[in-house]
C-alpha positions as CSV (number, residue, x, y, z in Angstrom):
1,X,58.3,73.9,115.3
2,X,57.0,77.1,113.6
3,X,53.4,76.2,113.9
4,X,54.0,75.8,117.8
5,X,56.2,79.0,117.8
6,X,53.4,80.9,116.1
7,X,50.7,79.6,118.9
8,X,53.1,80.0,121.6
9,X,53.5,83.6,121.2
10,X,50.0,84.0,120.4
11,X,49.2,82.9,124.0
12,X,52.3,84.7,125.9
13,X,51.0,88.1,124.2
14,X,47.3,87.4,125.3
15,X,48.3,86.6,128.8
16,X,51.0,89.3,129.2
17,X,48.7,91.7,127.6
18,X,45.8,91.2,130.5
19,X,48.7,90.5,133.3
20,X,50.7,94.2,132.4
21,X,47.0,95.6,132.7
22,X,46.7,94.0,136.0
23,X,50.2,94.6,136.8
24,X,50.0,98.1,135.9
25,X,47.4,98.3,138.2
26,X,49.6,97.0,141.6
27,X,52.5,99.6,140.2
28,X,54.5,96.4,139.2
29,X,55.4,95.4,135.0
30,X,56.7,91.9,134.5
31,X,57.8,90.5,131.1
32,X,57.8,87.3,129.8
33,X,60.1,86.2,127.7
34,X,61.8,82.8,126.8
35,X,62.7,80.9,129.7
36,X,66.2,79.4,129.9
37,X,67.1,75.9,129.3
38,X,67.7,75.2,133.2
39,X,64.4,76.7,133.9
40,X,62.3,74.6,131.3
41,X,64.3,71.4,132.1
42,X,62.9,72.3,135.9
43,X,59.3,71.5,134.1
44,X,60.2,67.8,134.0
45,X,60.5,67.6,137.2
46,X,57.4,67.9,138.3
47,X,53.6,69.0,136.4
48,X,53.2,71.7,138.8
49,X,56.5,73.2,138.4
50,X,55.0,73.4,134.7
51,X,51.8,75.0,135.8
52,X,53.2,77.3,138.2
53,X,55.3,78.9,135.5
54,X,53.7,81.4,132.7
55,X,55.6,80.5,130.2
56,X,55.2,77.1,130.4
57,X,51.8,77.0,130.8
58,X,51.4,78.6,127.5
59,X,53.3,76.2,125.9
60,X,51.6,73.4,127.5
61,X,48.4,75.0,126.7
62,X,50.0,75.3,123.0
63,X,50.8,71.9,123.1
64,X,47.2,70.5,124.1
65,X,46.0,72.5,121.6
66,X,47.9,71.1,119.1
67,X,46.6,67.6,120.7
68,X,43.0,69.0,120.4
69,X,42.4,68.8,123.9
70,X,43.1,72.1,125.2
71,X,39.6,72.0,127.4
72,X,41.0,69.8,129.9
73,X,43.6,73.0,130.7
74,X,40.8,75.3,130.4
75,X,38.4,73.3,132.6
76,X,41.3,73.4,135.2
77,X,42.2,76.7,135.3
78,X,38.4,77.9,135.3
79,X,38.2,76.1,138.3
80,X,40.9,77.5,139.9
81,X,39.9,80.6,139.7
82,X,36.4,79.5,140.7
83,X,38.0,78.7,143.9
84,X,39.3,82.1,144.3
85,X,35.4,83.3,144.1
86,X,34.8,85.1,146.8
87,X,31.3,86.5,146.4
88,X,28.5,83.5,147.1
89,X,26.6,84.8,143.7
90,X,29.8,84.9,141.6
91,X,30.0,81.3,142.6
92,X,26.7,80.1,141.7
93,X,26.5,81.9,138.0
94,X,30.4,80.8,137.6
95,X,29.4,77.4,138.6
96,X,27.0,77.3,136.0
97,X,29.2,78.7,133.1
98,X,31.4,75.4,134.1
99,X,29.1,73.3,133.9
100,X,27.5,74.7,130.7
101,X,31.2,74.9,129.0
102,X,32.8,71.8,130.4
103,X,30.4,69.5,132.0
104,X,27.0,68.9,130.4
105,X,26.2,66.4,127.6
106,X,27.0,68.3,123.9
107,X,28.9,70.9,125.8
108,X,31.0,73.3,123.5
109,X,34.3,72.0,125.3
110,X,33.0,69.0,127.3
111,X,35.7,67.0,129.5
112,X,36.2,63.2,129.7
113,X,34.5,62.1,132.5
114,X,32.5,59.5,134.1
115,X,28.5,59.8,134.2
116,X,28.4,59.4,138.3
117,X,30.8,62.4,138.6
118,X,28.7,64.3,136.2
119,X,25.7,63.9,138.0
120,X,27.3,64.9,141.1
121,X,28.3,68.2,139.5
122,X,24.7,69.0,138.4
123,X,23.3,68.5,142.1
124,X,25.9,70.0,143.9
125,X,25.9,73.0,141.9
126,X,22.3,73.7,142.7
127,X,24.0,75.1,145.9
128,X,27.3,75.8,144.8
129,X,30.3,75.4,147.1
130,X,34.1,76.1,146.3
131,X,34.7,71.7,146.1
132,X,31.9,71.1,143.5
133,X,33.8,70.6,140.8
134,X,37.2,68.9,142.7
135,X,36.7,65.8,142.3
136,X,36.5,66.5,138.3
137,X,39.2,68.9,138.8
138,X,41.5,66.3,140.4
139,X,40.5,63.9,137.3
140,X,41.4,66.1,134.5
141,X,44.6,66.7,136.3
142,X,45.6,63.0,136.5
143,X,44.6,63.1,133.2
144,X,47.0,65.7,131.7
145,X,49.7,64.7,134.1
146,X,49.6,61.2,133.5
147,X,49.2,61.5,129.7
148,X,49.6,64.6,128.0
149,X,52.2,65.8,130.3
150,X,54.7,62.8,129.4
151,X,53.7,63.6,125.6
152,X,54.6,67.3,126.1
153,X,57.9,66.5,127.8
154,X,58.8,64.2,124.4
155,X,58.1,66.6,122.1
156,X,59.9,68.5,119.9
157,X,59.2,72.3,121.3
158,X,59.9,71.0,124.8
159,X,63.3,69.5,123.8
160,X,64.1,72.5,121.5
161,X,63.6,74.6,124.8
162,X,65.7,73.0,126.9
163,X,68.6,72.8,124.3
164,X,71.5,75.2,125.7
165,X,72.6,77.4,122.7
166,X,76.8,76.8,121.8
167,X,78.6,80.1,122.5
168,X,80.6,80.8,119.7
169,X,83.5,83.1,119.4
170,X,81.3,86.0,117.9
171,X,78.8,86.1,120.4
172,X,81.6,86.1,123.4
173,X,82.9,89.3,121.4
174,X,86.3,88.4,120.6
């Protein structure tokens, strides 16, 4: 549980670190801190509830880490935010930093996925349109929610998360 402690906060300090620069930027500050044991037992009830959530994407992100297969996270959220692209040559030179870090053969943090869908990604990103990647999107996803998910909602950080903390007389003050 230390190890994933260590990695957890690693990963809440980078991304509260870039979101108060961002946040400082719209006039609003947000922390993040330890969510409650109501609102990580809400991650079981569905992955997105999971991904939606800061916190507990950094501990799943932790956890696949620990699994090491923290690219299938990082190929998914790259290509979230590659849907966000706005600008037509952002998208092309994004789509070809995906493809370079996720897709090709030998790449650094190359997904599981079939040959046809990979050849699909290298001809439609020759023009590159905001549903080139989806269908490898949508695989990686089934992936994590179908396996690592389950595994993530077994383990011991989850469970240690969701465990309510007794009250005892000293902490009610009397």
């Amino acid at each position: 549980i230390k190890d994933w402690k260590t990695r957890l906060s690693y990963f809440l300090q980078n991304s509260s670190n870039s979101n108060k620069r961002k946040s400082k930027k719209a006039g609003k500050h947000r922390n993040y801190f330890r969510p409650s044991p109501e609102e990580a037992q809400l991650w079981s009830e569905a992955f997105d509830e999971l991904l939606a959530n800061k916190y507990g994407l950094a501990a799943f992100r932790a956890f696949l880490k620990s699994e090491f297969c923290e690219e299938n996270i990082e190929f998914w959220l790259a290509c979230e935010d590659f849907k966000k692209t706005k600008s037509p040559q952002k998208l092309t030179s994004k789509a070809k930093k995906i493809y370079n870090d996720f897709i090709e053969k030998e790449a650094p943090k190359e997904i599981n996925i079939d040959f046809q869908t990979k050849n699909m990604i290298a001809q439609n990103i020759q023009e590159a349109t905001h549903n080139c990647f989806s269908a490898a999107q949508k695989r990686v996803y089934s992936l994590m929610e179908n396996n690592s998910y389950p595994r993530f909602l077994e383990s011991e950080f989850y469970q240690e998360l969701c465990k309510k903390t007794p009250i005892t007389r000293a902490a009610q003050g009397t």
